[in-house]
N, C-alpha and C positions, 0 to 999 in steps of 0.2 A: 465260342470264346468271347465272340464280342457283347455277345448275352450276360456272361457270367460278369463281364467288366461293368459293362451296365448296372447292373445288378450290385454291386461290390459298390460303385460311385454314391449308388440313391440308399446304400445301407448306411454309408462315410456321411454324406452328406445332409439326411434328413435329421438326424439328431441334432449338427448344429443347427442346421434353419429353424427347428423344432425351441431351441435353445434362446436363439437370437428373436424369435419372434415371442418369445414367455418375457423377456426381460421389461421388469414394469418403467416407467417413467418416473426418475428421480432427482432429486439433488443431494450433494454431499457436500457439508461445509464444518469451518471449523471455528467455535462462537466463545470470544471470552474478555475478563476485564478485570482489573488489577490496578494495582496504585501507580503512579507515575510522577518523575520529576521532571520537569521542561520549565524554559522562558514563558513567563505569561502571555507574552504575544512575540510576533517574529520581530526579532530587536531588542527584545527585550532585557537589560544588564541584569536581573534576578532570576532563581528559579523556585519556582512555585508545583506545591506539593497538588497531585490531580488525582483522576481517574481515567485511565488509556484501552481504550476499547481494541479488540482484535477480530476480524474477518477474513479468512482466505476458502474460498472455493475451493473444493476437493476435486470433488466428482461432478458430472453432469451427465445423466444418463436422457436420451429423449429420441425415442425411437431405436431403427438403428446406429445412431451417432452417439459416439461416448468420447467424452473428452475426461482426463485426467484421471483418475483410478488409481490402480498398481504404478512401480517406477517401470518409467518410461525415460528412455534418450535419444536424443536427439536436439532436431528442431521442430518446436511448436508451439503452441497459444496458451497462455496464460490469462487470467483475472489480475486483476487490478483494485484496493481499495484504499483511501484515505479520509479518515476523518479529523475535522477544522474545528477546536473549540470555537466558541464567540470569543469577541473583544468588546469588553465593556470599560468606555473612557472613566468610569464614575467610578472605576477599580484599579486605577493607578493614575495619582495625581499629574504625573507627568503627561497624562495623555488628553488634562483637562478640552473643551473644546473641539476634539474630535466626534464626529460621527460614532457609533458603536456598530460596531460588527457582528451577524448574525454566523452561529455554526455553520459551516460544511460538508458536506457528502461529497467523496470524489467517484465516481467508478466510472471502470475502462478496464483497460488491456493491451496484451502486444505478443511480441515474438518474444520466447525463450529457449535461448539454445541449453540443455543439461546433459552432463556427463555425471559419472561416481564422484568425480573432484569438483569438477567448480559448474557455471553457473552462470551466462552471461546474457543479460534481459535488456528490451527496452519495450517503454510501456507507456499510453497515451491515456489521461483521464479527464474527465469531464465533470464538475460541480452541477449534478444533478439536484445538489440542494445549495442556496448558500452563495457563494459567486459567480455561479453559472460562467467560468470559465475554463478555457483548456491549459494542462499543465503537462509536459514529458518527463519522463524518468528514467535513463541511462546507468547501469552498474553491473557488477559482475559481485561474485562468492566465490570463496573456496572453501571450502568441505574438511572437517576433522571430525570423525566418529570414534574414539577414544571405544566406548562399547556400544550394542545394541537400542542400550535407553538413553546415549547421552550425543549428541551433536550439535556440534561448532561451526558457523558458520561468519565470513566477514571480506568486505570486499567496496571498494568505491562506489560512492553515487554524483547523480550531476542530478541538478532538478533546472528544470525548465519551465517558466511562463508565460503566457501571451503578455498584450497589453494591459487588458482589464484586470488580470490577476494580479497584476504588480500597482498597477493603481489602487485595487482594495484594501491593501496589505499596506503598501508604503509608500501612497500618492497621500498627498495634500491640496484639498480641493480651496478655492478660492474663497469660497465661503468658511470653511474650517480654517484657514489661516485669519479672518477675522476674528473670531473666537476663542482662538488659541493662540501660545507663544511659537509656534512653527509657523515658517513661509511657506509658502503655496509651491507645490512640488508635482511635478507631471511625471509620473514614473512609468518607464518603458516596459515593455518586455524585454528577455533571453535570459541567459542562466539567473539564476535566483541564487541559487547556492550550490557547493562541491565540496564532499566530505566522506564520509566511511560508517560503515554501520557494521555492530559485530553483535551476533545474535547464539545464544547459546537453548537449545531445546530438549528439556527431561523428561520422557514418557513413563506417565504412569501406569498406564495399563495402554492398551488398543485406543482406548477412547478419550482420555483423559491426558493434556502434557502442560506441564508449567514451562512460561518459555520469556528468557531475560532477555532484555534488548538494552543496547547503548548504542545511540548517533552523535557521531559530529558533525557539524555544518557550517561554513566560509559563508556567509552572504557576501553577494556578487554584484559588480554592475548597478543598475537604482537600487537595487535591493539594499546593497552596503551606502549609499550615498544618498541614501533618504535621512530627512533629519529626524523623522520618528525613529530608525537604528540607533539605538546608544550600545551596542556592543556587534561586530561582525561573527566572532566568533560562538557559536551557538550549542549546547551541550544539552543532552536530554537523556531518559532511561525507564524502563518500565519492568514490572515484573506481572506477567497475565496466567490467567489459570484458563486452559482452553477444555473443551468439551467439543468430539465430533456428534454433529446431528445430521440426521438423514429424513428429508421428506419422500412420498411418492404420492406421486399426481396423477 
C-alpha cells in the first residue's frame, strides 16, 4: 500500500515539477501613449495640451518566482511608475529666471492589498532619472465592471515628498531669486498633494485596451506656499492606447 502511495505521489507530482521547471524567464508589461491635458508644471494656473506615456508591470516570471499574472487577492507587491516632464523656464514667461528642469523617471513599489471591489496600495518610488529623489503614494479604488470589456475604477490619493523633491519642484534658490521676480524659498518636504483619480479602462481584445484617466490634486504644505504655485488646485486627464508585450530572457 504504501508502494502504491508512492507511487500515485511521483505520478501527481512529476508533471508539475516537470511543469514549473519548463516555465522560461519572462516579463509582462503593459506599454502605451496618448494625448493628455495637465498644468505645464506643478503650480501651474494653465493647462497645456501633451503627450502622457503609460507603464504597468504585468507579469514577472524568473525562475520559480512569479509575481503578478492571473487575479490574484489578497495582500502583495506591486510595481510602481511615474514619469516627470521637464520644466523649461524660457516656456513660460512667468517662470523667467528659474533654473530649468530636466524629465523624470520614478520607479518603485509597495504593498497592495486587492479584493473584487476595491483596492488599497502604498507605494515608495525613486527618480532613477531626473531628481533622484524619494516620493510616497498612499490611495485606495473602488471597482465598477458594468461588462467584461469595460471597468471603472476611482479612489483617493496622498502624494508624498522628501526634501529634495520639494525643493526641485517648488524651492527658490538664492541664486534664482536674483534673476527672477520670486524670493528665495527653501521648500520642505511632506505631503505635496491629496486628491482623487478615476480611471476608466476598455479592452480591446487580450492585448490591446484604451484607458481614460482624470486626476485631481490640492497642493499641500510648501508645495501650496511656494511662490512658483499660482494655482493649489490642480486638474489633469489623458486618454492612452495600451498594448501588452511580453519578453523572455
Amino acid at each position: 500500500m504504501f508502494k502504491r502511495a508512492t507511487l500515485a505521489a511521483l505520478l501527481i507530482t512529476t508533471p508539475l515539477a516537470a511543469v514549473a521547471q519548463e516555465q522560461p524567464n519572462s516579463v509582462e508589461f503593459r506599454l502605451g501613449l496618448g494625448p493628455s491635458l495637465s498644468p505645464g508644471y506643478f503650480g501651474d494656473d494653465d493647462l497645456d495640451l501633451g503627450v502622457s506615456p503609460k507603464f504597468q508591470l504585468e507579469k514577472l516570471q524568473f525562475g520559480a518566482l512569479s509575481f503578478g499574472g492571473d487575479a490574484s487577492y489578497g495582500l502583495g507587491f506591486g510595481g510602481s511608475f511615474r514619469f516627470i516632464g521637464a520644466r523649461d523656464a524660457d516656456e513660460f514667461d512667468e517662470l523667467t529666471g528659474l533654473d530649468d528642469i530636466d524629465f523624470s523617471l520614478e520607479l518603485g513599489g509597495g504593498l497592495e492589498f486587492t479584493t473584487p471591489d476595491y483596492e488599497v496600495f502604498a507605494k515608495l518610488r525613486y527618480g532613477v532619472i531626473g531628481h533622484e529623489s524619494f516620493v510616497a503614494e498612499i490611495g485606495s479604488d473602488i471597482y465598477y465592471r458594468p461588462t467584461d470589456q469595460l471597468t471603472f475604477k476611482a479612489g483617493p490619493r496622498i502624494l508624498l515628498g522628501d526634501d529634495d523633491y520639494a525643493q526641485t519642484y517648488f524651492g527658490v534658490s538664492a541664486e534664482e531669486s536674483g534673476t527672477s521676480n520670486f524670493d528665495a524659498f527653501d521648500a520642505r518636504g511632506g505631503i505635496v498633494s491629496a486628491g482623487a483619480k478615476a480611471e476608466a479602462t476598455y479592452a480591446l481584445n487580450d492585448d490591446w485596451e484604451v484607458i481614460g484617466t482624470l486626476r485631481y490634486e490640492q497642493l499641500r504644505d510648501d508645495a501650496a506656499d511656494s511662490p512658483i504655485t499660482e494655482k493649489d488646485d490642480q486638474i489633469s486627464g489623458s486618454i492612452v492606447l495600451t498594448r501588452r508585450i511580453t519578453f523572455g530572457f
